[in-house]
N, C-alpha and C positions, 0 to 999 in steps of 0.2 A: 556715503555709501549706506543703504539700507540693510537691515541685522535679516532680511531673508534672502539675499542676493548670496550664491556660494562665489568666493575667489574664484578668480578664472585658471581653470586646468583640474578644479577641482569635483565636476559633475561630468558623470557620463550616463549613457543612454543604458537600460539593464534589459535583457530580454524578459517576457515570463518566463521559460523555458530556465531559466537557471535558478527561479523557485518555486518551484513547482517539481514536488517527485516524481519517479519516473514512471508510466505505468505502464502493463503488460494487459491490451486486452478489456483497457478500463479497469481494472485493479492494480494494488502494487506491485512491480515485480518480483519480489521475491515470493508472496502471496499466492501470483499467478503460475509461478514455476511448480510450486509446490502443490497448489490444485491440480495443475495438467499433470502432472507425476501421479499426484495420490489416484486421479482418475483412468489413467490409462493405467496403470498396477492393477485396481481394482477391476476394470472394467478386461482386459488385455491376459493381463498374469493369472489372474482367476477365472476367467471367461466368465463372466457374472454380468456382461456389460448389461444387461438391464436392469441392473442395480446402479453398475458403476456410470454410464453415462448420465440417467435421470438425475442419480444425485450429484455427480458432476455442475449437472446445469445449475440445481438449484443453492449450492452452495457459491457458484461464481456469480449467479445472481443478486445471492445477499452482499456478497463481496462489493459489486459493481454499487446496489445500491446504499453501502457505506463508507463507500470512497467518493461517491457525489456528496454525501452529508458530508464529511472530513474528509480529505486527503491523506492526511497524517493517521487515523486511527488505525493503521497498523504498526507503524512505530511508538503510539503512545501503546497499544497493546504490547507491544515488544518488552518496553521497560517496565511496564506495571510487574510482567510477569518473570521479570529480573528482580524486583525488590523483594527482600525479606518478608515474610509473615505478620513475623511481632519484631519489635526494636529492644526484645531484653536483649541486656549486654550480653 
C-alpha cells in the first residue's frame, strides 16, 4: 500500500462552496448589509441621496475590489480591530 493512497471510506468529495465565504453582492455579507444600510440611511433618511448613493457606489466598489484581492480581509480586518493596542499587562 502506497503512503499517499487515503484508506478506503476515508476521502470524500468537498464542494468550493463550503470554503469559500459567503458573499453579498460580491462583497462579504456582513460588509454588504451594512453598506446597503449605511447607504440607504444616508441617501433615504437624510434625503441627501446625491451624496448617499455616489458614495454608496464608490465604497462597494473598493469593497468588491478587495474581496477579489482576499476574500477573507474582512474578517482579518474584524480581528485586528479586536486586538488590544499595546500588550502592557
Amino acid at each position: 500500500m502506497s503512503q499517499d493512497a487515503a484508506p478506503p471510506g476515508f476521502e470524500v468529495p468537498l464542494h468550493t462552496a463550503l470554503t469559500q465565504p459567503m458573499l453579498f453582492a460580491g462583497v462579504p455579507r456582513t460588509l454588504g448589509i451594512l453598506g446597503l444600510t449605511f447607504t440607504l440611511a444616508v441617501s433615504f433618511g437624510l434625503r441627501v441621496w446625491w451624496v448617499g448613493l455616489p458614495l454608496g457606489v464608490v465604497v462597494h466598489g473598493v469593497a468588491i475590489w478587495l474581496t477579489r484581492r482576499d476574500p477573507l480581509w474582512f474578517d482579518v480586518l474584524r480581528v485586528h480591530l479586536k486586538q488590544p493596542t499595546s500588550l502592557d499587562p
